[in-house]
C-alpha positions in Angstrom: 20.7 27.0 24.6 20.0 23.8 22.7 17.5 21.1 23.9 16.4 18.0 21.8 13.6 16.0 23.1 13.5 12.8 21.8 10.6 10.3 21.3 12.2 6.9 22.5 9.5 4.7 21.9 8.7 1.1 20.8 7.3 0.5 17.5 4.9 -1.5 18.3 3.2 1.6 20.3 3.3 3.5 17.0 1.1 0.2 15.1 -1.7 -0.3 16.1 -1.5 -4.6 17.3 -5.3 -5.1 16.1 -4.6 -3.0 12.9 -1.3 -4.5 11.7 -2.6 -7.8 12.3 -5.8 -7.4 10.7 -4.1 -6.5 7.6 -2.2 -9.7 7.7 -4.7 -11.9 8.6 -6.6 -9.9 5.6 -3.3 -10.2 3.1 -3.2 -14.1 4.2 -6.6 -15.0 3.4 -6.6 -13.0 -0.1 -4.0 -15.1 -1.2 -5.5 -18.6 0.0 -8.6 -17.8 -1.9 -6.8 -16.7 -5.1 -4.5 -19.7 -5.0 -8.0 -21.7 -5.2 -9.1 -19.7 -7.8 -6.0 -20.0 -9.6 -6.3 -23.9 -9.9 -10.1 -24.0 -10.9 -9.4 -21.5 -13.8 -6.5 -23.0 -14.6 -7.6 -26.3 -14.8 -11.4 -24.8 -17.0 -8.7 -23.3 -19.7 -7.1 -26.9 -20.2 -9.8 -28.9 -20.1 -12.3 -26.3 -22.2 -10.0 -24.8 -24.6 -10.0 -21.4 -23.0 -6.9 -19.6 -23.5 -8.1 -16.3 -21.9 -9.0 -18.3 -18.7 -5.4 -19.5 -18.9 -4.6 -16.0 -19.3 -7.0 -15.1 -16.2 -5.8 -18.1 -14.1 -1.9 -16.5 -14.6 -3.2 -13.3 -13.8 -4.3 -15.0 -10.3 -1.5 -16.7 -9.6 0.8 -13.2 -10.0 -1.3 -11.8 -7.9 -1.4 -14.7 -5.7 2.3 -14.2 -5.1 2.3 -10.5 -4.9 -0.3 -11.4 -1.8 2.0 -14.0 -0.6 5.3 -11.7 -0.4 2.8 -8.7 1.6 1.9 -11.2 4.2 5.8 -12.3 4.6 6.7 -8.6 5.1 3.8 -7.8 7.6 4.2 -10.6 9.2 7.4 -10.3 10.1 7.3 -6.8 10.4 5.4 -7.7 13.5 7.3 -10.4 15.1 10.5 -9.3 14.5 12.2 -8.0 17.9 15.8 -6.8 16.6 16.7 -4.4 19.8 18.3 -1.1 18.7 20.1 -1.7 15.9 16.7 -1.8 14.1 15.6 1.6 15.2 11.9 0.6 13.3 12.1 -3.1 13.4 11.4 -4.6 9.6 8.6 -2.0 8.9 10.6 -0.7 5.7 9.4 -4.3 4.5 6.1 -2.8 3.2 7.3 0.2 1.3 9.7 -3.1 -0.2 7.4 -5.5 -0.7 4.8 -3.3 -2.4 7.3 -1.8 -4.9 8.1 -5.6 -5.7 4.3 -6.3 -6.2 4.2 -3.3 -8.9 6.9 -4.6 -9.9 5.0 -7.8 -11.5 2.3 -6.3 -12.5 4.5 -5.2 -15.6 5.2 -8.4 -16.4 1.2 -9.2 -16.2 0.4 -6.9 -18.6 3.0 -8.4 -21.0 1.9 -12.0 -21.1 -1.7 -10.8 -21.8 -0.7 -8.2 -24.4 1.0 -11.2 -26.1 -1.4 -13.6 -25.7 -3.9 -11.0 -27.1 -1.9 -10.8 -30.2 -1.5 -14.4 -30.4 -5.4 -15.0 -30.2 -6.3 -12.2 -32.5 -4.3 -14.0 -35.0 -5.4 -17.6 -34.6 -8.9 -17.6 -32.7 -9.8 -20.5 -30.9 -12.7 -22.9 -30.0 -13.9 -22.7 -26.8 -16.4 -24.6 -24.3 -18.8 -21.6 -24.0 -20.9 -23.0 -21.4 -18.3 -23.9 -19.1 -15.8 -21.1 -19.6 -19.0 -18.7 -18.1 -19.6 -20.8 -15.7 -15.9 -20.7 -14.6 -15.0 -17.0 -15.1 -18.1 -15.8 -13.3 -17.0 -18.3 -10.1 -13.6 -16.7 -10.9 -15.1 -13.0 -11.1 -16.8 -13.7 -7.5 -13.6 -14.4 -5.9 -12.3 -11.6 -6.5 -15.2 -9.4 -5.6 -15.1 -11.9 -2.2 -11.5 -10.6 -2.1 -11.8 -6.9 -3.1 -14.8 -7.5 0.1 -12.2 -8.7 2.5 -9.3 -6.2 2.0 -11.3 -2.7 1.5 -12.6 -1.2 4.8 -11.3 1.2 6.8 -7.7 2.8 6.1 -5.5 0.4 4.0 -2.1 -0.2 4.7 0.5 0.1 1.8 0.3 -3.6 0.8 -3.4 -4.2 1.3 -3.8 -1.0 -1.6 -1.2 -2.6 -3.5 -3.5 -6.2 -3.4 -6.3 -4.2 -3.9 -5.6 -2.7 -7.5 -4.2 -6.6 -8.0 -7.6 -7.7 -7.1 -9.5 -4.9 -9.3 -7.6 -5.8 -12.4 -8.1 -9.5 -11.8 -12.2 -8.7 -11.9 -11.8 -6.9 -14.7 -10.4 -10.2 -16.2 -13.1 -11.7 -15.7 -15.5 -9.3 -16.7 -13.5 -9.4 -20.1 -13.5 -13.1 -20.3 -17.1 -13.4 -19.6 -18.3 -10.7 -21.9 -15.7 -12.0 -24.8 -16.9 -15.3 -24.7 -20.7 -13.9 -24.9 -19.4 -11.8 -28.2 -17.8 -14.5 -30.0 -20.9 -16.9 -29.2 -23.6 -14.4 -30.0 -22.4 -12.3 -32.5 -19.1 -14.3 -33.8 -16.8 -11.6 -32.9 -13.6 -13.3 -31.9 -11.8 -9.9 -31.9 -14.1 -9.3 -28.8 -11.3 -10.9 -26.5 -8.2 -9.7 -27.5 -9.6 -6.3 -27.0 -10.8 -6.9 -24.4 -7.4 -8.0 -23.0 -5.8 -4.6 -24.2 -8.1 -3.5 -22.2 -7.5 -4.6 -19.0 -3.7 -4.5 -19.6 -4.3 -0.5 -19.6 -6.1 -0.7 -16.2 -3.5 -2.6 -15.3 -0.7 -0.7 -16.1 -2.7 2.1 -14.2 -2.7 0.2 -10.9 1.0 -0.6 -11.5 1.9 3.1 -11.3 0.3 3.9 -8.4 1.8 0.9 -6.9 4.9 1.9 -7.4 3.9 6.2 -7.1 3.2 5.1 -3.1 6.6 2.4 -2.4 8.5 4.5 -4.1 7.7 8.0 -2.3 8.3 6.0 0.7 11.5 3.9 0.1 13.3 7.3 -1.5 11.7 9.4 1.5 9.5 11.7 0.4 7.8 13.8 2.5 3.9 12.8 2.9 2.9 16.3 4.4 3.8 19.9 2.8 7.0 21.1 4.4 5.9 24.9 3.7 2.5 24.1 4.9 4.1 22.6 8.1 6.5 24.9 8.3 3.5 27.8 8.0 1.8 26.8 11.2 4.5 25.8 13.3 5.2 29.8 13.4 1.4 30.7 14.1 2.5 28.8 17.4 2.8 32.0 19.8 6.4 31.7 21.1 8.0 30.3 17.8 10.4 32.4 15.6 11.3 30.6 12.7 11.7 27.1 11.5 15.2 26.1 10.9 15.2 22.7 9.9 12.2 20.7 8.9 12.3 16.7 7.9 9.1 14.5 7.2 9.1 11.0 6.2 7.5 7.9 7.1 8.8 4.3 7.9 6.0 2.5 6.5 2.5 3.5 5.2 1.4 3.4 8.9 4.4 4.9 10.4 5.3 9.0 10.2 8.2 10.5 11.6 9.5 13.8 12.1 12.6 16.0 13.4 12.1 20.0 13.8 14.4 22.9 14.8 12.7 25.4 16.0 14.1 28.9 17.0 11.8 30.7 19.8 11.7 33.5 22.2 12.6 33.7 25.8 9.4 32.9 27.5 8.7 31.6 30.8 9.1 28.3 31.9 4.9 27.5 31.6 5.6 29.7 28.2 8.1 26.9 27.5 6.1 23.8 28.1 3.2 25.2 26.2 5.1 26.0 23.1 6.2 21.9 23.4 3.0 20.9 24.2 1.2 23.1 20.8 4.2 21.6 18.8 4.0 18.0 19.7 -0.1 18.9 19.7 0.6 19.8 15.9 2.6 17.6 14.7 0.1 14.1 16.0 -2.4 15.7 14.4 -0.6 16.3 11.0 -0.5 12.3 11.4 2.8 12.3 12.6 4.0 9.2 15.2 7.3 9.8 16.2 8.5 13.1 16.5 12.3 14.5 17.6 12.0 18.4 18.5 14.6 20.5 19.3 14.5 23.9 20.6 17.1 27.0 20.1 16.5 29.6 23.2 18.6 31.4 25.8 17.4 30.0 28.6 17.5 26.3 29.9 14.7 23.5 29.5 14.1 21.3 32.3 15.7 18.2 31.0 13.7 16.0 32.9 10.8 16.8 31.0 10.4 14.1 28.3 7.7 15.0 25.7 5.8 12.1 23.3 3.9 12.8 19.9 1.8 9.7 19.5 -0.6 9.6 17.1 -3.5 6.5 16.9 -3.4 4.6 13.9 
């Protein structure tokens, strides 16, 4: 005989309310302080001559729109009541947004490679005094920032914002300490290496960006399928596996289906094997789970089994 439990439950049960909207509130805020940052460095490069605080105000203002789009998606994600024809809501808006957000960092590191080129071959004068001052107001906002998104497990989109944010310190790390080695030691190479240099680090965060939306977007199991599959048999009752699917939603969503073959126990044998396997799977980290079980003898129907797992 063939019984499939299924997990009919509401996404919202699977998100944690407090989490999710921490995260936005967290994404929104991010962007509001970058956007300010954005317009002070901005306006320091015109007005001082600084073309690598232009650079470093761009590099804000990308990320300041990467932040932006995350906050659309998760706040949607959350207020969107679509009824079942939208089996997850719009939680597949993170996995989309944060491949979009690696997406510009490629871009990014473009426009400062060229600008670096550009500067290397025709140096420029700059207001020293003032450029500091500006890039190490513009290097504190993004430590503020870095601040308010770590803590805690971060969603998809808050580590996407949060490799944004590293790479916009490290902008201003270079622009401070460039403007220091051209003043001090006249070494206006300092700053176009120094802009190679973070286009690297860049590039870095930009793959793992990418790494995480993409495994998630294409499907890609989170948890070992043969390490699953290896102690769902240790559970006494189970024969063999015969099908096996792991994939998740959204960084904060993980759902399974299993097909399990076992012997023909008791009923209490019955509901203990169901209980061990939905036991397993929540702790594996997975939220919504669909089990079926391949016996001889019939399930009580009635019973409806959950695998919830806190986020």
């Amino acid at each position: 005989m063939r019984r499939h439990e299924h997990i009919q439950e509401q996404t919202a049960e699977h998100v944690a309310e407090s989490e999710t909207g921490g995260s936005t509130r967290r994404l929104a805020l991010v962007a509001v302080v970058n956007f300010l940052g954005f317009l002070v460095e901005l306006a320091g490069g015109l007005l001082f001559g600084s073309v690598a605080l232009i650079s470093d105000a761009l590099h804000m203002l990308f990320d300041m729109l990467a932040y932006a789009m995350a906050f659309g998606a998760s706040y949607t994600a959350e207020r969107f009541e679509g009824g079942d024809e939208w089996s997850y809501g719009l939680h597949r808006l993170e996995p989309v947004a944060a491949f979009l957000n690696g997406i510009l960092l490629v871009p990014m590191v473009g426009y400062i490679l060229w600008e670096s080129y550009h500067r290397f071959l025709n140096p420029v004068s700059i207001d020293p005094t003032m450029t500091l001052i500006i890039a190490v107001g513009g290097l504190l906002v993004n430590l503020g920032s870095v601040y308010i998104v770590q803590g805690g497990e971060m969603s998809l989109n808050e580590r996407g914002a949060f490799y944004h944010l590293l790479g916009d310190a490290g902008g201003s790390v270079a622009v401070i300490i460039s403007t220091l080695a051209v003043v001090i030691f006249d070494l206006p190479i300092a700053d176009p290496v120094a802009a190679v240099l973070i286009g690297v680090l860049i590039l870095v965060s930009a793959g793992k960006v990418l790494r995480g939306s993409t495994s998630i977007l294409l499907e890609r199991s989170p948890i070992s399928p043969d390490g699953l599959r290896d102690e769902l048999t240790t559970i006494d009752g189970v024969v063999d596996v015969d099908d096996l699917h792991v994939w998740q939603v959204c960084s904060q969503l993980t759902v399974a289906t299993v097909r399990l073959q076992y012997e023909p126990p008791s009923l209490d044998q019955q509901q203990a094997i169901r209980s061990q396997v939905h036991q397993l799977l929540s702790n594996r980290g997975i939220d919504h789970a669909t089990v079926e079980l391949e016996g001889e003898m019939e399930i009580d129907t009635r019973i409806v089994d959950r695998t919830s797992h806190d986020h």
